[in-house]
N, C-alpha and C positions, 0 to 999 in steps of 0.2 A: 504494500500500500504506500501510495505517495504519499509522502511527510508535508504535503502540503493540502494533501487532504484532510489529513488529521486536523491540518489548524485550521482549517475552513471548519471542519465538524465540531471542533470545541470552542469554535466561538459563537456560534448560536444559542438562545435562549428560550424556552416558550412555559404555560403555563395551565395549574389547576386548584380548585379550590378544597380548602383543607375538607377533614370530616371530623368529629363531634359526635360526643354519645348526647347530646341536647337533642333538643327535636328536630329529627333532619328528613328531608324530604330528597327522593332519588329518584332514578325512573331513566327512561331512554327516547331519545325520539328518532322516529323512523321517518320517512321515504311512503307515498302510494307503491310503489314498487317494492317494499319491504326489505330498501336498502337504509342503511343507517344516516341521519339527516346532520352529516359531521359539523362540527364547530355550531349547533344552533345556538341562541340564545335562550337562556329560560329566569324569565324578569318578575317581581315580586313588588310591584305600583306600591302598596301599600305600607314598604319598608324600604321601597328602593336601596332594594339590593336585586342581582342578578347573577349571572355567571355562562362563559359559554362552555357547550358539550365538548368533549371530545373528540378524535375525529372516529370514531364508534358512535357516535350517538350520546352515550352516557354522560349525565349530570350527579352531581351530588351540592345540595345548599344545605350545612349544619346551621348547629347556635340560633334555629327560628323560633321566633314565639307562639304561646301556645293559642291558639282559637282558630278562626276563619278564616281566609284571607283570596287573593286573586293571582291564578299564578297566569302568564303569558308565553307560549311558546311562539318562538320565530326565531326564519332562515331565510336567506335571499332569496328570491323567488318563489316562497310558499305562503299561505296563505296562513296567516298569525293565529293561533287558535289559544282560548281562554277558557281557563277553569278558574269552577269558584271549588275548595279542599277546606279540610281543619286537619288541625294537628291537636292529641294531648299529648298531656305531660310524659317525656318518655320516648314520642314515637315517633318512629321509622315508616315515614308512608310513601309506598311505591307507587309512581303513576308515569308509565307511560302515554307517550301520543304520538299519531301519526298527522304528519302535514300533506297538505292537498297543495299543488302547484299554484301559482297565481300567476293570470293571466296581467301582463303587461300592457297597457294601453299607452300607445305612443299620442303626447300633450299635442295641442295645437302648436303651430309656429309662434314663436317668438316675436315679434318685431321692433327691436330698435334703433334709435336715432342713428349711430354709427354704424349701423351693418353688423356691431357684433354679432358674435355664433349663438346660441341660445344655452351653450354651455356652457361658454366662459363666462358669458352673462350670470348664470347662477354664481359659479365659483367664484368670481369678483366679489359678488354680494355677500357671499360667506366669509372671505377674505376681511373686507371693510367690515361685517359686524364680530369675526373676532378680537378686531381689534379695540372697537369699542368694548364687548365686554372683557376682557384680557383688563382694562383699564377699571369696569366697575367693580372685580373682584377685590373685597376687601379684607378677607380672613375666612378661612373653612378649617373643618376638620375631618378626618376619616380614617375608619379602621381599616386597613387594607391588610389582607391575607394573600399570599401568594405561594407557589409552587415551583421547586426546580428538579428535574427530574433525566434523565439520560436511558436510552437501551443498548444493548450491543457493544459498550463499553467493553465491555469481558471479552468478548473478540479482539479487540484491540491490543489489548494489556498483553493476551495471548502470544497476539502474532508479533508482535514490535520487542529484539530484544532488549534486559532493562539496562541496559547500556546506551541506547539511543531513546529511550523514554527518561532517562535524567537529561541528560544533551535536549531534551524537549525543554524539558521543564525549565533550565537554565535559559532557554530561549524566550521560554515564556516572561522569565524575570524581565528580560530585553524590555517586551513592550508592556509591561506593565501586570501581568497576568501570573505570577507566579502561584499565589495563592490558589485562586479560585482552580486555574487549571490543576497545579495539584490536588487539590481535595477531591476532584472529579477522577484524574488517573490513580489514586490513593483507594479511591470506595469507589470501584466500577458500576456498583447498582444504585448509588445513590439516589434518593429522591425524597427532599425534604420539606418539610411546610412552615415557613416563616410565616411571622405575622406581627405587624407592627403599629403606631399610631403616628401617622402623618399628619403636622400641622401648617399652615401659609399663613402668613400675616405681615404686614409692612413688606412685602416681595422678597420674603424670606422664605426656604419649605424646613420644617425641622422636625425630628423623627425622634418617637419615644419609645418605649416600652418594646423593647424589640424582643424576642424571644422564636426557636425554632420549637414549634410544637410537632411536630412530629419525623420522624427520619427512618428509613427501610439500612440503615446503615451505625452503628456507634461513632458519635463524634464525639472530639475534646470540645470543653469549652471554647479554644481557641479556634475550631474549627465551625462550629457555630456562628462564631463574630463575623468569618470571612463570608459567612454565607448573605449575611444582611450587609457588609460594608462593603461590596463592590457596586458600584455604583451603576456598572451596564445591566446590573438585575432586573432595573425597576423605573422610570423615568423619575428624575427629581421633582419635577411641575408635572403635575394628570393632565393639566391643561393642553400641555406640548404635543400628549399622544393624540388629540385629534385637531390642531391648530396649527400645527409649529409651521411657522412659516420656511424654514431651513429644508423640511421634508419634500420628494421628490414631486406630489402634487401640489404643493403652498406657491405661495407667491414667486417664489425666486427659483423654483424648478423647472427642468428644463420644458416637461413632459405639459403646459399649462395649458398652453392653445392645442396640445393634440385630444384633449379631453372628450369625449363624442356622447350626445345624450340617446343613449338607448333605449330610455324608456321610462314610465310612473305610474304609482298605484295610489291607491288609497288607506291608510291606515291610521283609525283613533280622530276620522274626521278631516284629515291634513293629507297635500296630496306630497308623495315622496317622490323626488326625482333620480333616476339612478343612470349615472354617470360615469364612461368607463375609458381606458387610457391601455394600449396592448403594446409592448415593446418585445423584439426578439431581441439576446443576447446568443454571440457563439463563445461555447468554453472551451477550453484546449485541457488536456490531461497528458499525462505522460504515461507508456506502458512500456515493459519488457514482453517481446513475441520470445516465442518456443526457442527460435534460431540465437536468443540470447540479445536480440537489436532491438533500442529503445525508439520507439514509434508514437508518433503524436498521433492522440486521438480527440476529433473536433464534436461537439456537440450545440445542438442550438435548444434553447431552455424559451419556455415563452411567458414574461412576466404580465401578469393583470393586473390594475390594481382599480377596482370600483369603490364608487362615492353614493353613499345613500342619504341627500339631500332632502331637509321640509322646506319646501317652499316659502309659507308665511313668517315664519324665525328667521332663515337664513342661516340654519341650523345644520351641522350634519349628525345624522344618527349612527352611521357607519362605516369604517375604512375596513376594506378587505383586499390582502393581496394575496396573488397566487403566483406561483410557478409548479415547476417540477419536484424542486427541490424541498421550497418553502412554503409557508403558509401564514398569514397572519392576521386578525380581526380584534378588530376595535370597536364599541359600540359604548355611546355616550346615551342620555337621556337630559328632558328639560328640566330643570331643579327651579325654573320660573324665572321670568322677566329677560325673557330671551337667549339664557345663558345653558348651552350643553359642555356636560361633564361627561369623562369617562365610567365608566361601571365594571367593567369587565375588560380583558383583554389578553389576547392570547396567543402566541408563536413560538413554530416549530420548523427546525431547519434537519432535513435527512437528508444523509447524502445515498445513495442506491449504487453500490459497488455493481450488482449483476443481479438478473432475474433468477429466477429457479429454471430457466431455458437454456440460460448462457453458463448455467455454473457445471453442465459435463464438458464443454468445448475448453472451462476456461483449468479442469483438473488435464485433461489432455495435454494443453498446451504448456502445464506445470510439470509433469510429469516429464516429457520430452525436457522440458528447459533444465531441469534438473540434471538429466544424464549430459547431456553437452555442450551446457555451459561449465566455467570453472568459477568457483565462488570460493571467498575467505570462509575462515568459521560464522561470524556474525551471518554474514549471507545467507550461505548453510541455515543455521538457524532459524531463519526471519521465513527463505521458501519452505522449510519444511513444517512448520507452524500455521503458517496460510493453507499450504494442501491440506493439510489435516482437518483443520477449520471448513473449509472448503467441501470436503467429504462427507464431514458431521452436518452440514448444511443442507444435503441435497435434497431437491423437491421444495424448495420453500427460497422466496427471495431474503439477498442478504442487503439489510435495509439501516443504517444506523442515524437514531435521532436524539437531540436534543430538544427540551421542551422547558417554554416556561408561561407562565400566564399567571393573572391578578384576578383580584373580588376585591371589588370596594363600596363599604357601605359607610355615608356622610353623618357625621352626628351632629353636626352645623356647618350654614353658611350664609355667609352676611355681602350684604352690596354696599358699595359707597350712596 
């Protein structure tokens, strides 16, 4: 495995929301096709708190209180379906749901003064009022929980001798990353649940009570610290994750005027408009073939990244991007007076070594390389580690991800 993959692989992040023996509500949402309706959202108006699924389907929202309440499911292009549930004290209520498609209705034309597109026209408008409210924020608070989690680490660890996994880890020092990447190459399965109290005030963000409640791994206390004190965990301002102007649809990105309106629905009374942007990237990799010769191999990735706009706010509800690779959603909500916050957020970066198609060709061509190439010990090592892996793998793609994603629920917030 190219060592430059590794560091691509370990520097993603994405996420999931803790669990709680309180009263927790779980369940899964599907697909009419009774495929699983990945990354949905599943929102709780009444306590505005939320969280998105998995990409299974699967939710989990602990710590809820006990009585009545309105839960909402939604996914892009499905049709948003509501339940009224109770909880007592205690309990674990499982409620699946399945979404029905929603037909998209293309808005009438646009028309204004300049000829602008009816696209940018929106995102303009969104632009100019975050700035206005970016201004009227005057002090919030929120309990935010989060998730960081890894799979196929243990592959890794495997195949890479630990001669060139310290040589990582020193590199890591380089750009900043020593910590974090070790406690990841240290606990292969790690996957732990922070949770802390984010405050803003005077355009300050400041963090309390920070604590990891839960981990599939034994850590020291000092390893704990490093889980909350790296900073690419979790954005400093919530506001940034659906605003920032720096990001590749904001103001100053390149992709502005490529933006194309695809389409609008109705939801909660407001009509949404949804707004999409397609860029191909080509990646290059490096490989060794059978005959022992390092060969480039070219691939083209297609990124999406859609905007789920409310019309009358100037609001957005939604950022979702896709690739091949990656995957990641954003989803804010009104907290009132024009002003959307984040609630949820989630991403996942995999990189996909080979299918379960590609991995007899690629023991073959391991096999062969083995007999007539000549290789050091390390070498030695490193292929014979990978066949092996390889072997143990067969019938099943070999797929390795990183995950991290947020739950945040407000306990105030104030306007100038």
């Amino acid at each position: 495995m190219a060592m430059k993959h590794l560091v691509n692989f370990l520097s993603f992040v994405l996420l999931a929301n803790g669990v709680s023996e309180a009263q927790t509500l779980q369940g899964k949402v599907m697909l009419n096709d009774s495929t699983p309706c990945a990354f949905a959202t599943v929102y709780l108006p009444s306590i505005n708190r939320g969280i998105a699924a998995n990409e299974n389907g699967e939710y989990v929202l602990d710590e809820l209180p006990v009585g009545a309440f309105r839960v909402e499911y939604s996914c892009m292009g499905q049709q948003t379906v509501k339940r009224e549930l109770k909880l007592t004290k205690g309990e674990t209520l499982v409620n699946n749901e399945t979404l029905s498609e929603k037909l998209l209705l293309l808005p009438p034309s646009i028309v204004t003064v300049d000829g602008e597109s009816p696209a940018h026209y929106v995102l303009r408008h969104v632009w100019d009022q975050a700035d206005v409210n970016r201004k009227r924020i005057d002090s919030w608070q929120a309990e935010v929980k989060y998730e960081f989690g890894m799979n196929g680490v243990e592959m890794i660890v495997k195949i890479i001798p630990k001669k060139i996994i310290h040589m990582f880890k020193v590199a890591a020092a380089v750009i900043g990353y020593r910590k974090i990447i070790s406690l990841v190459l240290d606990h292969p399965s790690l996957k732990a649940k922070v949770s802390l109290l984010r405050s803003y005030a005077k355009g300050k963000v400041k963090d309390t009570e920070q604590k990891v409640v839960y981990s599939s791994d034994k850590l020291t206390d000092g390893e704990q610290k490093t889980l909350y004190s790296n900073k690419f965990l979790i954005e400093p301002d919530l506001f940034d994750e659906i605003y920032d102007a720096e990001k590749d649809w904001g103001r100053k990105g390149k992709a502005r005027d490529k933006f194309e309106l695809v389409g609008s629905y109705e939801q909660d009374g407001k009509t949404i408009d949804v707004l999409e942007y397609k860029t191909v990237r080509t990646e290059e990799s490096k490989k060794v073939n059978a005959e022992g010769d390092t060969i480039k191999i070219k691939k083209n990735n297609t990124f999406t990244t859609s905007l789920h706009v409310v019309e009358d706010l100037w609001g957005i509800l939604k950022v979702e991007k896709k690739s091949d690779t990656t995957h990641s959603l954003s989803e804010c909500r009104d907290l009132g007076g024009g002003i959307y916050m984040p609630i949820s957020s989630s991403k996942i970066s995999a990189m996909t070594f080979m299918t379960a198609n590609e991995i007899p060709k690629e023991i073959e061509e391991e096999e062969k390389r083995g007999e007539t190439t000549k290789m050091n010990k390390m070498e030695r090592q490193a292929h014979e580690a990978y066949l092996e892996q390889l072997k143990l793998h067969q019938g099943q793609d070999i797929r390795f991800e990183l995950n991290f994603s947020y739950d945040i629920k407000y306990r105030y917030f104030k306007l100038k």
